[in-house]
Biopython code that builds the backbone (N, CA, C, O; Angstrom):
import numpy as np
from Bio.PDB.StructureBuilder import StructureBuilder

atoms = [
    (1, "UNK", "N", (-40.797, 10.565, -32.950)),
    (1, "UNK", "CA", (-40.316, 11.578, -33.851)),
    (1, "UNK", "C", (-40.878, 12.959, -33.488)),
    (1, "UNK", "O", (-40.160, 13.950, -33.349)),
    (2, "UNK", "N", (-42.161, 12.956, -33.348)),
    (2, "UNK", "CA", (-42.756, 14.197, -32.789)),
    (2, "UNK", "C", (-42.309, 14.677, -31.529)),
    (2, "UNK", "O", (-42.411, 15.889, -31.337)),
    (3, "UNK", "N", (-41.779, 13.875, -30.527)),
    (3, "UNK", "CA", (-41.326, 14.296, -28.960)),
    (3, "UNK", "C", (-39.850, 14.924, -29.509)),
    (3, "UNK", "O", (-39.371, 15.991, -29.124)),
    (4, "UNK", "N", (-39.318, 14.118, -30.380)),
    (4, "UNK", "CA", (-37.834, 15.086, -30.778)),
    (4, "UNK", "C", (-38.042, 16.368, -31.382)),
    (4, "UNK", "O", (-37.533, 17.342, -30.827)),
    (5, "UNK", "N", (-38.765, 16.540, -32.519)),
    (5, "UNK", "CA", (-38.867, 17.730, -33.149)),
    (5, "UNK", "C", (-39.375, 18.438, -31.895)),
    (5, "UNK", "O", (-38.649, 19.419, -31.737)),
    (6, "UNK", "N", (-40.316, 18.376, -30.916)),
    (6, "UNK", "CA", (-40.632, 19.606, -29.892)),
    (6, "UNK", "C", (-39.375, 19.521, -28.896)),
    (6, "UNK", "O", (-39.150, 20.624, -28.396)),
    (7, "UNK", "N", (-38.414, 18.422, -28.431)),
    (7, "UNK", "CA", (-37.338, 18.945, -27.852)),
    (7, "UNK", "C", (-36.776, 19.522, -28.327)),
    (7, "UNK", "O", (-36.372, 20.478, -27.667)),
    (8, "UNK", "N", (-36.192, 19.415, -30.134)),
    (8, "UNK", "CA", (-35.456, 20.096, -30.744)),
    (8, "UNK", "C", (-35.827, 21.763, -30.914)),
    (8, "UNK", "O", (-34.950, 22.618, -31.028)),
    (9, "UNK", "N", (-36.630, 21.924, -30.911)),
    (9, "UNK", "CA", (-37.721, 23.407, -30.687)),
    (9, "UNK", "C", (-37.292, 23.843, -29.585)),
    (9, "UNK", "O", (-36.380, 24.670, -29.583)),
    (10, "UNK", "N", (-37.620, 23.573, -28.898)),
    (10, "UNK", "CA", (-36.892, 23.915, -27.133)),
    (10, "UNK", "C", (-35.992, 24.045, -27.056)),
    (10, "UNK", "O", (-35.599, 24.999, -26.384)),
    (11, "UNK", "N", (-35.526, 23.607, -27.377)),
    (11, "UNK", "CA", (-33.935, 23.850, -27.143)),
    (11, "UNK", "C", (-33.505, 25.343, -28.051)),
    (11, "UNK", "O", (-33.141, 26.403, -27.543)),
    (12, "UNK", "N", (-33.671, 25.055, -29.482)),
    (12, "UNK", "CA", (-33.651, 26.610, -29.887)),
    (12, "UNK", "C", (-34.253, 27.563, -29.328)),
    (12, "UNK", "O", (-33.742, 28.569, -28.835)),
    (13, "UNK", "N", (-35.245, 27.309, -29.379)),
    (13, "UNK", "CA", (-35.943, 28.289, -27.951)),
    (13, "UNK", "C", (-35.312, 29.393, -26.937)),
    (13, "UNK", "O", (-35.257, 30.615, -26.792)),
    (14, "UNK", "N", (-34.951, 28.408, -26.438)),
    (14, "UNK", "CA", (-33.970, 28.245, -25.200)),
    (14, "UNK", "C", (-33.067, 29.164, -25.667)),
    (14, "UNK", "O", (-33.069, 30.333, -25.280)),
    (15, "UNK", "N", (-32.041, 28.577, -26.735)),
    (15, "UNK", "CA", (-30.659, 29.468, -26.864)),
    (15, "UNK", "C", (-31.343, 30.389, -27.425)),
    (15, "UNK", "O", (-30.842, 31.370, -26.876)),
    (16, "UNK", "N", (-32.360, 30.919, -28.330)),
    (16, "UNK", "CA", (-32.730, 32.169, -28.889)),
    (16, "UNK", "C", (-32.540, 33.105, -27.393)),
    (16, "UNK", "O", (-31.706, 33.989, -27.197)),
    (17, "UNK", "N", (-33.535, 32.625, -26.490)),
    (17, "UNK", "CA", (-33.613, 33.554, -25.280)),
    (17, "UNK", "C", (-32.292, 33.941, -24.497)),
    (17, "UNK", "O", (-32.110, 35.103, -24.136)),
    (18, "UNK", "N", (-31.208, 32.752, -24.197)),
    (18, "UNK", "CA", (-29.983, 33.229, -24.116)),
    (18, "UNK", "C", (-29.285, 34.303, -24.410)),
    (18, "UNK", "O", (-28.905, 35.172, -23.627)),
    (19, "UNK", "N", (-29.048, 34.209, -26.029)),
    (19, "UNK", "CA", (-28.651, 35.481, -26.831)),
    (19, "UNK", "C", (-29.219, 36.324, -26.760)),
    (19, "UNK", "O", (-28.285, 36.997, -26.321)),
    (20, "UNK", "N", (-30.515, 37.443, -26.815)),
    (20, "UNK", "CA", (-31.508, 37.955, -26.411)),
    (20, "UNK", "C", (-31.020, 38.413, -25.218)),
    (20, "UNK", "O", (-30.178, 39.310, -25.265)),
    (21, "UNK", "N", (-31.527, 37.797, -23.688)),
    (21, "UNK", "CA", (-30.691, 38.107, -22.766)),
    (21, "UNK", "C", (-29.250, 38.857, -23.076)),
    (21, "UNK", "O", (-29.085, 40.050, -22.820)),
    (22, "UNK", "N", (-28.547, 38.280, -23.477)),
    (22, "UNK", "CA", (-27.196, 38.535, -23.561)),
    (22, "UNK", "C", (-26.690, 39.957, -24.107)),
    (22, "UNK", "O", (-25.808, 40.692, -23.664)),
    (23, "UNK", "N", (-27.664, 40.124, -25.379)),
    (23, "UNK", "CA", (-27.789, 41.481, -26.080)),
    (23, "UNK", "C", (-28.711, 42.286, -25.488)),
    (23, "UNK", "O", (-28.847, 43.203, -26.298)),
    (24, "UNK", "N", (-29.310, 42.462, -24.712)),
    (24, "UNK", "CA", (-29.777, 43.123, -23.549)),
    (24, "UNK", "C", (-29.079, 43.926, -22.456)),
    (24, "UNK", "O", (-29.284, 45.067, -22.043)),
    (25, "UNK", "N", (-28.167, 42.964, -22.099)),
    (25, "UNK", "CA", (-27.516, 43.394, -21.209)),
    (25, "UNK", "C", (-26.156, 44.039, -21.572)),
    (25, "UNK", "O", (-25.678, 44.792, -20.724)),
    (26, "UNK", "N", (-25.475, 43.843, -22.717)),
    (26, "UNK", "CA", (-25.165, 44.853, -23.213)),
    (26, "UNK", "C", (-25.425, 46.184, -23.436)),
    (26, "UNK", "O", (-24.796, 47.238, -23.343)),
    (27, "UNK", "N", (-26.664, 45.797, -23.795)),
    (27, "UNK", "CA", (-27.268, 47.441, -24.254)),
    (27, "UNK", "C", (-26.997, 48.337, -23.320)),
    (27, "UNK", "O", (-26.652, 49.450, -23.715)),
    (28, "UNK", "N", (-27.047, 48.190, -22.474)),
    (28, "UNK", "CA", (-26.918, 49.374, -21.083)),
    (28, "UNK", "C", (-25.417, 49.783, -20.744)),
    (28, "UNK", "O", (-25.016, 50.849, -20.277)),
    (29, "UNK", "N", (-24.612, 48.517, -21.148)),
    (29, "UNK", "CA", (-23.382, 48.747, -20.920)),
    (29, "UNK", "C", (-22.632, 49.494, -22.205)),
    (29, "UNK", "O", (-21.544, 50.068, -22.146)),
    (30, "UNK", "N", (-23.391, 49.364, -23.258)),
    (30, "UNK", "CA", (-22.628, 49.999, -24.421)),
    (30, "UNK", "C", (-23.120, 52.052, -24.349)),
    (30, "UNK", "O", (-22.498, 53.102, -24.510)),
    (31, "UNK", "N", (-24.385, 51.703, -24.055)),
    (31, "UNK", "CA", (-24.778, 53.123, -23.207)),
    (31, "UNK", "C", (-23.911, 54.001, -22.263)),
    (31, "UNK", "O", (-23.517, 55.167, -22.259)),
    (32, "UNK", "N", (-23.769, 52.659, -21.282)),
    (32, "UNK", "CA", (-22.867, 53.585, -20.440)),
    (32, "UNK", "C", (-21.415, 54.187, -20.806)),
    (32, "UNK", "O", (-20.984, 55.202, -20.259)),
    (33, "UNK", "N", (-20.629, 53.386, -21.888)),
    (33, "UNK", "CA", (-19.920, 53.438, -22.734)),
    (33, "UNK", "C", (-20.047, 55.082, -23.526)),
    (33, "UNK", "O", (-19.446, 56.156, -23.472)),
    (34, "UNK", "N", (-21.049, 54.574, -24.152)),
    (34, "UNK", "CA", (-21.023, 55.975, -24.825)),
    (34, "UNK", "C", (-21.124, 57.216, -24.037)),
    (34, "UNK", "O", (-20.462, 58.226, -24.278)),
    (35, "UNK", "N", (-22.117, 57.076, -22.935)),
    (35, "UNK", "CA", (-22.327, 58.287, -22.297)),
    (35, "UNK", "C", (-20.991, 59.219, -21.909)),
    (35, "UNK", "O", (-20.801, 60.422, -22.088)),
    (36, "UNK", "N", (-19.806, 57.787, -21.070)),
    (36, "UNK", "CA", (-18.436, 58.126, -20.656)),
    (36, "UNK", "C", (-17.351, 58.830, -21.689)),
    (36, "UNK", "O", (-16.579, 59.693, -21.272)),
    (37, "UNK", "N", (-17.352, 58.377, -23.134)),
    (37, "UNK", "CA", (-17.138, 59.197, -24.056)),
    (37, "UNK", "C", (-17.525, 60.119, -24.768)),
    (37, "UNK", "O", (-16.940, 60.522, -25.773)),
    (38, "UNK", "N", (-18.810, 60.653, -24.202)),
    (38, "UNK", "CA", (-19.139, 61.755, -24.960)),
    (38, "UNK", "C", (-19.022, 63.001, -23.603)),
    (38, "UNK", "O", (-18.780, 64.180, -23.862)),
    (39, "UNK", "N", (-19.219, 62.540, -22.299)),
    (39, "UNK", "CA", (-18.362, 63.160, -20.971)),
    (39, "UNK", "C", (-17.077, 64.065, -21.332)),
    (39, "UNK", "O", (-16.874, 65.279, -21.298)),
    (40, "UNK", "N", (-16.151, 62.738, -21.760)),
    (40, "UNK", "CA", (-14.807, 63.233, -22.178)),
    (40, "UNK", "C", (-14.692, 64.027, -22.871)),
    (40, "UNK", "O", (-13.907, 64.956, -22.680)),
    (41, "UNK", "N", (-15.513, 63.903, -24.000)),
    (41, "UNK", "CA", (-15.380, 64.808, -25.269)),
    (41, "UNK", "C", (-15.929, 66.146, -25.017)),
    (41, "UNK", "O", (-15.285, 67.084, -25.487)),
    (42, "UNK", "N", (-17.455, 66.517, -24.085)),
    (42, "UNK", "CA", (-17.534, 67.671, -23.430)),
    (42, "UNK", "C", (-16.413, 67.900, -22.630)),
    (42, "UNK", "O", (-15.976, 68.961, -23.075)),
    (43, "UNK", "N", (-15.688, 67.547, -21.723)),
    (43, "UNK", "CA", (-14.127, 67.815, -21.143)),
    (43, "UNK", "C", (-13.654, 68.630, -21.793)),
    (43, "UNK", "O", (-13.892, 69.837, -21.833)),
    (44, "UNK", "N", (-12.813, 67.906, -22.453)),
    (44, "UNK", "CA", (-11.839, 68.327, -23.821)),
    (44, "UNK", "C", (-12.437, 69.518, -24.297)),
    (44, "UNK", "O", (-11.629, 70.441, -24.200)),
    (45, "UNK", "N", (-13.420, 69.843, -24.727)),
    (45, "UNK", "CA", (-14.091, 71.361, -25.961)),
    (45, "UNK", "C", (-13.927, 72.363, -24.883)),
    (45, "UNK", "O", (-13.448, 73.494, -24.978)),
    (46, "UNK", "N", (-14.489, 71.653, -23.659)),
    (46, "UNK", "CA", (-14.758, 72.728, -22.680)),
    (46, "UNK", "C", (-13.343, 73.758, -22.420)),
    (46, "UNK", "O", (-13.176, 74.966, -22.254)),
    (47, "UNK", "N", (-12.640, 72.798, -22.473)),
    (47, "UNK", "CA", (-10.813, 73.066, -21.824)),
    (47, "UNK", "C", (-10.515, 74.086, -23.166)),
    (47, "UNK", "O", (-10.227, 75.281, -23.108)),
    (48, "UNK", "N", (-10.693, 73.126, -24.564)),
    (48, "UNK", "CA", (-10.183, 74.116, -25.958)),
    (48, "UNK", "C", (-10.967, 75.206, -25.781)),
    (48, "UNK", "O", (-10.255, 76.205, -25.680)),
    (49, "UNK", "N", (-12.409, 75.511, -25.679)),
    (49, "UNK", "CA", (-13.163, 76.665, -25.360)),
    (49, "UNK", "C", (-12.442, 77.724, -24.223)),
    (49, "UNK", "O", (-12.685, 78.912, -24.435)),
    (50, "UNK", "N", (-11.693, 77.457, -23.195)),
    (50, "UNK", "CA", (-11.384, 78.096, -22.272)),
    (50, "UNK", "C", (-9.795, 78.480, -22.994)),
    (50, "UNK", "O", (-9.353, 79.599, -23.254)),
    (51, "UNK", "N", (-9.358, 77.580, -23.135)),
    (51, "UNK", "CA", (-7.723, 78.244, -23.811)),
    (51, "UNK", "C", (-8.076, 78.876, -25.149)),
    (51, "UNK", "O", (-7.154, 79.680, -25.279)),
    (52, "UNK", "N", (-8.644, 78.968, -25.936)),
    (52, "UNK", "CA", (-9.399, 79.524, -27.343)),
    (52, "UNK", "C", (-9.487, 81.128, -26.409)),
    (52, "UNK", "O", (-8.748, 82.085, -26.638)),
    (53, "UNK", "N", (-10.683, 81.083, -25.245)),
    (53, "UNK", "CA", (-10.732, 82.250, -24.648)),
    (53, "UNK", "C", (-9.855, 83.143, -24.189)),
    (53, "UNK", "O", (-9.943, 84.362, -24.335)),
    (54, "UNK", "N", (-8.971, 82.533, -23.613)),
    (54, "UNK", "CA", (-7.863, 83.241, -23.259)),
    (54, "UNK", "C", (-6.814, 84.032, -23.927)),
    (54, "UNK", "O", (-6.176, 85.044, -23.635)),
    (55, "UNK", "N", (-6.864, 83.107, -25.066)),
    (55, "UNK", "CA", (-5.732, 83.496, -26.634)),
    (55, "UNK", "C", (-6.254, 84.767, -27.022)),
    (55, "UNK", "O", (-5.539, 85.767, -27.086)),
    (56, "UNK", "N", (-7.806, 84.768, -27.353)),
    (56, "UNK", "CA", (-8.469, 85.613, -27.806)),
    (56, "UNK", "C", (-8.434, 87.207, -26.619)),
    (56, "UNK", "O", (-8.388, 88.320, -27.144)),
    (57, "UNK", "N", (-8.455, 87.108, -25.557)),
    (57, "UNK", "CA", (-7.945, 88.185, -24.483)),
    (57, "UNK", "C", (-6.935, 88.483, -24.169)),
    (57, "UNK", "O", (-6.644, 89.342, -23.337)),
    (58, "UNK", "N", (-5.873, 87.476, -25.109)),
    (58, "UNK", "CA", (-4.857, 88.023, -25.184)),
    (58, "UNK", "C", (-4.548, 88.971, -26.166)),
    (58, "UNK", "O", (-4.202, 90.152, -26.168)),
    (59, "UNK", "N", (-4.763, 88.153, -26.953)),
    (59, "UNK", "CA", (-4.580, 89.380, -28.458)),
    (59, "UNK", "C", (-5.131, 90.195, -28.641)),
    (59, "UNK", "O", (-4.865, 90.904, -29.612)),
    (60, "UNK", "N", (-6.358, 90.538, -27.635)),
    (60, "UNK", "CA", (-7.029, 91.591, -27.928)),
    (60, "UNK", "C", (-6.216, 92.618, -26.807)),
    (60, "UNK", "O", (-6.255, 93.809, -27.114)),
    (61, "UNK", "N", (-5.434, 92.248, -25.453)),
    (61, "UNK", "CA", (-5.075, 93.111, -24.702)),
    (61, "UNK", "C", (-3.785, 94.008, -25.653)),
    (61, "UNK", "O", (-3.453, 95.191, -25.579)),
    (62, "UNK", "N", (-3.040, 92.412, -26.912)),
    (62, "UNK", "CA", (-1.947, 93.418, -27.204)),
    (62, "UNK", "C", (-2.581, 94.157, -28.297)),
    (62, "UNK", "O", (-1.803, 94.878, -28.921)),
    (63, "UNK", "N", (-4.071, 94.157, -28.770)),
    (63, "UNK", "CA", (-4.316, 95.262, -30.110)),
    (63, "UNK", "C", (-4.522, 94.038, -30.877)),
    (63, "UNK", "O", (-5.377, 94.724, -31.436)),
    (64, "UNK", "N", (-4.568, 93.176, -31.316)),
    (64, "UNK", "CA", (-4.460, 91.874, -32.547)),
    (64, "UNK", "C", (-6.163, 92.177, -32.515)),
    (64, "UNK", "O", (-6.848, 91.799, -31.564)),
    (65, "UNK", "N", (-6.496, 92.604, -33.198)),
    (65, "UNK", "CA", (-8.012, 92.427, -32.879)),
    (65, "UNK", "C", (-8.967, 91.443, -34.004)),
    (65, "UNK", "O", (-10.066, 90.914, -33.841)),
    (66, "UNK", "N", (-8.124, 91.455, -35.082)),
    (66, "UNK", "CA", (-8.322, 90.267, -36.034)),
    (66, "UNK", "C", (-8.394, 88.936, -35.270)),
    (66, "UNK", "O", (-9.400, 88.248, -35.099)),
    (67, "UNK", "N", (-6.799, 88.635, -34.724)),
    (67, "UNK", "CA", (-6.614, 87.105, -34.087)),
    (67, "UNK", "C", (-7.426, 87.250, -33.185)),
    (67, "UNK", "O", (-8.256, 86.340, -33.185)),
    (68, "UNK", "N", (-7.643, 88.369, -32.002)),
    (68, "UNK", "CA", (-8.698, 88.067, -31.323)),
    (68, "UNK", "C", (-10.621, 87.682, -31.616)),
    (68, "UNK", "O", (-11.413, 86.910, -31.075)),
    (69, "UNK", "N", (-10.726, 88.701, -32.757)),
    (69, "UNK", "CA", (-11.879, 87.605, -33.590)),
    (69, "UNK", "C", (-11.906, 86.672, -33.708)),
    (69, "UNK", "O", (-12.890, 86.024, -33.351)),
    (70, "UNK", "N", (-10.910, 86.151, -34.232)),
    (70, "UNK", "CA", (-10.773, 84.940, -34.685)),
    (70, "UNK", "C", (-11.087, 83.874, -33.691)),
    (70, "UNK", "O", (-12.137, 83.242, -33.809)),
    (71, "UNK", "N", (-10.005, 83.555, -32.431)),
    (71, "UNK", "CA", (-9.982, 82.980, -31.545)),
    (71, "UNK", "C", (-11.196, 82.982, -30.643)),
    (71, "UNK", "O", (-11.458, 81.972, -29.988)),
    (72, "UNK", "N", (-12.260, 84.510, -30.547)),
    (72, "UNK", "CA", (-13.256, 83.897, -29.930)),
    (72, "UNK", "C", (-14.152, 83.699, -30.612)),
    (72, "UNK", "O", (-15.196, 83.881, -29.985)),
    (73, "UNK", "N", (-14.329, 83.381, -31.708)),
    (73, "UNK", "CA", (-15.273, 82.560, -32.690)),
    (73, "UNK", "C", (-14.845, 81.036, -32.755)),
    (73, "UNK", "O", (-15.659, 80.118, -32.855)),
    (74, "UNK", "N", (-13.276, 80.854, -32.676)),
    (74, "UNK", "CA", (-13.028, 79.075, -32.271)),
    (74, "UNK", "C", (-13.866, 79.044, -31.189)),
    (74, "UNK", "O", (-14.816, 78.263, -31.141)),
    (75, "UNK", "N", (-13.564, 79.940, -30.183)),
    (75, "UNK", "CA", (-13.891, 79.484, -28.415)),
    (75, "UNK", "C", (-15.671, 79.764, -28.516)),
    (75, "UNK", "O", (-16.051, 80.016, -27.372)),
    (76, "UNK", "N", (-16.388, 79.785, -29.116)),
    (76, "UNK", "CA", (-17.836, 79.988, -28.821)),
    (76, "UNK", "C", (-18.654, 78.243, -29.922)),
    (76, "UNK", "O", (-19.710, 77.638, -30.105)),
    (77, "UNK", "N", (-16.953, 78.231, -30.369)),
    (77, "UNK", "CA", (-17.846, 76.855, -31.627)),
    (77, "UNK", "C", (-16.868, 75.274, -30.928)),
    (77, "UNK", "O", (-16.711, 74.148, -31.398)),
    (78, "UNK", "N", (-16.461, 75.835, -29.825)),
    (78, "UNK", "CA", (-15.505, 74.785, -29.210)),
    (78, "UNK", "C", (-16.737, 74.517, -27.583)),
    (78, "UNK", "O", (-17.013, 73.545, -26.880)),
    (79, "UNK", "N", (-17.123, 75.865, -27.606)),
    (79, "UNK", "CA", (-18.651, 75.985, -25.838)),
    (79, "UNK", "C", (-19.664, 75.118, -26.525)),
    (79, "UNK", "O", (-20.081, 74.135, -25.912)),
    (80, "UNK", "N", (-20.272, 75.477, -28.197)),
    (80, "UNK", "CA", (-20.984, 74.413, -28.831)),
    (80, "UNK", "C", (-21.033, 73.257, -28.990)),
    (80, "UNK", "O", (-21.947, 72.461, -28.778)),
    (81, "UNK", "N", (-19.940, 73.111, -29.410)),
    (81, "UNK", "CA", (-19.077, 71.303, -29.396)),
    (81, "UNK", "C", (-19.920, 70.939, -27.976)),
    (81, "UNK", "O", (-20.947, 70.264, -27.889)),
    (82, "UNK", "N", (-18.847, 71.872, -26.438)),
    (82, "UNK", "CA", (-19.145, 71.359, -25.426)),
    (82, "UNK", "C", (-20.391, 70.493, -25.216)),
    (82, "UNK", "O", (-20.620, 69.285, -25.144)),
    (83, "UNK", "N", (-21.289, 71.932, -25.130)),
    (83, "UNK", "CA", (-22.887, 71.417, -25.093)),
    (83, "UNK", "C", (-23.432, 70.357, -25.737)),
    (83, "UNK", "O", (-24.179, 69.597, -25.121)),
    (84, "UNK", "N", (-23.141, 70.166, -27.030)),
    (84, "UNK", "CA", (-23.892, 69.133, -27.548)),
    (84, "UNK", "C", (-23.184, 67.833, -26.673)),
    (84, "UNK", "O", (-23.870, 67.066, -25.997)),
    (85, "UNK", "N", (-22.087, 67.752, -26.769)),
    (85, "UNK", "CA", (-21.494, 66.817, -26.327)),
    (85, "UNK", "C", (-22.121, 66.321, -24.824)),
    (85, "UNK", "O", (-22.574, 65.185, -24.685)),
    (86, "UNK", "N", (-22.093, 67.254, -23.781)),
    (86, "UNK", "CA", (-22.620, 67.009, -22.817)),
    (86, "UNK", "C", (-24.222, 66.879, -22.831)),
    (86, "UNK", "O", (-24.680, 66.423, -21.784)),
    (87, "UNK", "N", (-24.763, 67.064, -23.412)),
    (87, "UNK", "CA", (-26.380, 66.689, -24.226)),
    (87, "UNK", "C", (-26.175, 65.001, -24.426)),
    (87, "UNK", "O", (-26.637, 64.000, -23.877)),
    (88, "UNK", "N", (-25.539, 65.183, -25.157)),
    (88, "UNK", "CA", (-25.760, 63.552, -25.803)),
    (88, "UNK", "C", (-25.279, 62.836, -24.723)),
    (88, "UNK", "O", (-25.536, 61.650, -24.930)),
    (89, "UNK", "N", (-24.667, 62.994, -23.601)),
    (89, "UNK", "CA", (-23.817, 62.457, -22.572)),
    (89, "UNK", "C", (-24.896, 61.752, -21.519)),
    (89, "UNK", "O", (-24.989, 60.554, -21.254)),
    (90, "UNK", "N", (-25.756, 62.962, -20.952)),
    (90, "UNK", "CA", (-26.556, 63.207, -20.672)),
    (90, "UNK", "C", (-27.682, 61.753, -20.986)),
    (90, "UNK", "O", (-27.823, 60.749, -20.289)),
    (91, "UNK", "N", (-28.302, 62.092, -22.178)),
    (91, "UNK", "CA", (-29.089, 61.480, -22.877)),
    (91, "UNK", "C", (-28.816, 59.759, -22.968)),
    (91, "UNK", "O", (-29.682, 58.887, -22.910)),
    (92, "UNK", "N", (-27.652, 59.616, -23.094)),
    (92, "UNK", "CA", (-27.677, 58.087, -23.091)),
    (92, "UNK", "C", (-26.968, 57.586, -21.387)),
    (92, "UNK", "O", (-26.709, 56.393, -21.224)),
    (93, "UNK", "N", (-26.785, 58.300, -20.565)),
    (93, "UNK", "CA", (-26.952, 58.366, -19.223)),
    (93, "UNK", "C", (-28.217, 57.860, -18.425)),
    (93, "UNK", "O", (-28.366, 57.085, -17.480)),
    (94, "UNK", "N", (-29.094, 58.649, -19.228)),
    (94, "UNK", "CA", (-30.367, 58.121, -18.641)),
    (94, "UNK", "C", (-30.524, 57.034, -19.538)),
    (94, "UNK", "O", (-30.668, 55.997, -18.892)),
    (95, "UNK", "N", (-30.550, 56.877, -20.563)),
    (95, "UNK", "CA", (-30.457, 55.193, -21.675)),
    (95, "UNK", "C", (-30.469, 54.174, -21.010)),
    (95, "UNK", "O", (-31.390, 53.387, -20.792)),
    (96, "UNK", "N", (-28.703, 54.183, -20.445)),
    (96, "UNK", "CA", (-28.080, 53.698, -19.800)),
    (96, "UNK", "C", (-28.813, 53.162, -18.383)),
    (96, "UNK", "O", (-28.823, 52.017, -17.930)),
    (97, "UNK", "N", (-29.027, 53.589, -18.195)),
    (97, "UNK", "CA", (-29.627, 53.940, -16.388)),
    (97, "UNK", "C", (-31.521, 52.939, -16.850)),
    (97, "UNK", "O", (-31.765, 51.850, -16.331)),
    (98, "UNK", "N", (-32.210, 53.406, -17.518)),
    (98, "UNK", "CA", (-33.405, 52.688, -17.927)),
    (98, "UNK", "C", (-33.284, 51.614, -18.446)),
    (98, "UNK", "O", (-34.328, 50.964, -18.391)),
    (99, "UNK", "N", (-32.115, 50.903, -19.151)),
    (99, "UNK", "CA", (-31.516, 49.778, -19.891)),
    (99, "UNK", "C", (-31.456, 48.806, -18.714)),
    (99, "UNK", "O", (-31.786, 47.621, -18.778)),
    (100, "UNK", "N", (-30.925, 49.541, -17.459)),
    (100, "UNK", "CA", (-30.109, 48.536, -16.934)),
    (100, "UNK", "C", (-31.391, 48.358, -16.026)),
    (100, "UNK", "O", (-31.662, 47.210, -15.674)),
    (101, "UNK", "N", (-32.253, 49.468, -15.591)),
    (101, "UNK", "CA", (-33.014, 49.060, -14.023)),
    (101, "UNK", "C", (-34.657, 48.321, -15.295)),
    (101, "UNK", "O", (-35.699, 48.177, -14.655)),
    (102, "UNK", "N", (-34.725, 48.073, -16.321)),
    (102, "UNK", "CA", (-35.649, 47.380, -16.989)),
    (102, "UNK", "C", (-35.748, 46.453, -17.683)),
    (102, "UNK", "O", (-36.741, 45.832, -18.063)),
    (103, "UNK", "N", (-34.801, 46.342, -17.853)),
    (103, "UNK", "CA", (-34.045, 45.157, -18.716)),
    (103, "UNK", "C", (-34.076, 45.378, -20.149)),
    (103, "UNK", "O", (-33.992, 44.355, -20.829)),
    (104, "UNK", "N", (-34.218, 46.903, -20.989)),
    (104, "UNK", "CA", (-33.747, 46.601, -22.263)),
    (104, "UNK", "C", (-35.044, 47.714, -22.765)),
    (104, "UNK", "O", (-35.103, 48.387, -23.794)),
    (105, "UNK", "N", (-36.115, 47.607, -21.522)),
    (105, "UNK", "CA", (-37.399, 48.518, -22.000)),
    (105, "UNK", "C", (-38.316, 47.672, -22.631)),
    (105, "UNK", "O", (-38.143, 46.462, -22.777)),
    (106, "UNK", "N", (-39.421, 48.394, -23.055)),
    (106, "UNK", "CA", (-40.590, 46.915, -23.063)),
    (106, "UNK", "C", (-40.340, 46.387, -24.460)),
    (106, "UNK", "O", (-40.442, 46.950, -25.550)),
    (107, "UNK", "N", (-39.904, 44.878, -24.065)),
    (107, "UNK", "CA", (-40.011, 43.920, -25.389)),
    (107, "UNK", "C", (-38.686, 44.234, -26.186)),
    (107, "UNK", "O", (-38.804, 43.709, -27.293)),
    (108, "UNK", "N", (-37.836, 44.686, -26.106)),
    (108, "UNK", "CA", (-36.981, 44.892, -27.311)),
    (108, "UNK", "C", (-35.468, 44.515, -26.766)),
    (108, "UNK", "O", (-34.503, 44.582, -27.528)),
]
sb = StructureBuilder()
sb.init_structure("model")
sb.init_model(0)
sb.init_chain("A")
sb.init_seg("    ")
for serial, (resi, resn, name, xyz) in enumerate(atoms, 1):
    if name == "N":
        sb.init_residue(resn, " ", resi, " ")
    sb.init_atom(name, np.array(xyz, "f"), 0.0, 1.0, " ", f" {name:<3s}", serial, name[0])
structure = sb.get_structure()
């Protein structure tokens, strides 16, 4: 009875460490995940920041000097967007990158 209850132990054991493993190795991949969408999302602001800019030099070439306010206050909160975005991109890049060459970082 006692040799079963310690196989039976082992064995959970065992699959605990499986799963563990398993959610590990995710981790790096859900990292890299995120990093690739928050890439995109700096993309995208960067592009609205640049057409925002342009609108705004436009309307200011024909006299609109309101819409041109306007538009480069979108285009300086669309360069913000950018940055953070590419920050956080950044940031779980390296996540990503330490996840995968450590296996998860110590113990967790």
């Amino acid at each position: 009875m006692n040799m079963l209850r310690t196989g039976l132990l082992l064995a959970l054991a065992g699959g605990a460490m499986t799963i563990a493993g398993a959610a590990s190795a995710q981790d790096w991949r859900y990292d890299d995940y995120m990093a690739h969408r928050a890439r995109h999302g700096a993309e995208v602001h960067a592009y609205q920041a640049g057409r925002d800019q342009r609108a705004a030099d436009t309307a200011a070439y024909y006299g609109d000097y309101r819409a041109a306010d306007a538009y480069a206050h979108a285009a300086a909160v669309r360069r913000a967007e950018a940055r953070r975005d590419a920050r956080f991109a950044r940031h779980e890049r390296h996540a990503a990158r330490w996840d995968y060459w450590h296996g998860g970082g110590w113990g967790y």
